[in-house]
N, C-alpha and C positions, 0 to 999 in steps of 0.2 A: 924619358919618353913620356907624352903627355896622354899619349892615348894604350888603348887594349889592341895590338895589332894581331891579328889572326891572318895565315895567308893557307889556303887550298891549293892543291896541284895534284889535277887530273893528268899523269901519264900514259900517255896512249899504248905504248909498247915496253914496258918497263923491261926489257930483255931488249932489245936499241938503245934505251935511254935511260937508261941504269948509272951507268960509269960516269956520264960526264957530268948526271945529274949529282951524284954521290960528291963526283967531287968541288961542286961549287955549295954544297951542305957542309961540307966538311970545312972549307974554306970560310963559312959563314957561322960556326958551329958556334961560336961564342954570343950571338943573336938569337939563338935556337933556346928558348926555354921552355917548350915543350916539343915534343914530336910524335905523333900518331899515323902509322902506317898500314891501311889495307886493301885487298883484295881477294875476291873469291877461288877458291882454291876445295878441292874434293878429290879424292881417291882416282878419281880420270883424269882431271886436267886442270891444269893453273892458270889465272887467267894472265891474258898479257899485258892487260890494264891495271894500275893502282892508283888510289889515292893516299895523296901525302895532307897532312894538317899540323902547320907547323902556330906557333903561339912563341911569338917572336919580344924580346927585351932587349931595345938598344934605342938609339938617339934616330931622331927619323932620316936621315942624310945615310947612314950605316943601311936603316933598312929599305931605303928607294932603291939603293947600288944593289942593295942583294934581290929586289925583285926585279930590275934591268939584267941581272943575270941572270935570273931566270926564264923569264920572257925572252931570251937570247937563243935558247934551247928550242931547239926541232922539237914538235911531236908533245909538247907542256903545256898545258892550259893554265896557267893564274889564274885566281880569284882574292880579293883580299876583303877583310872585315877590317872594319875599327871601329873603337869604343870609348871615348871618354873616359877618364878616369875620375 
């Protein structure tokens, strides 16, 4: 890969979109070189939004497929960075 690919994903209901999101991460896990995942959370209530930031290593053909899968997803927002190397 030529570039620093970073991709963002705002889940709107992470308890809807959880499972199918899980499983095309997992599907993709070998591009997944980093993974940071949060949301606010307190003693009353969880929220039902997160964000995902994923820090992606692979060939750019690998990681278009995996953000058309993502973007394929109800309820996902994408964003993507990239960086020169």
């Amino acid at each position: 890969m030529d570039e620093i690919r970073i991709i963002g994903l705002h889940i709107f209901d992470r308890i809807k979109e959880s499972n199918r999101t899980q499983l095309v991460l997992s599907k993709y896990a070998q591009l997944i070189k980093t993974r940071l995942g949060f949301h606010e959370f307190s003693t009353d209530v969880c929220s039902r939004s997160g964000i995902i930031v994923l820090q992606l290593d692979g060939n750019n053909n690998e990681c278009d497929a995996f953000e058309e899968e993502l973007l394929s997803i109800g309820g996902i927002e994408v964003k993507k960075m990239s960086f020169l190397k």
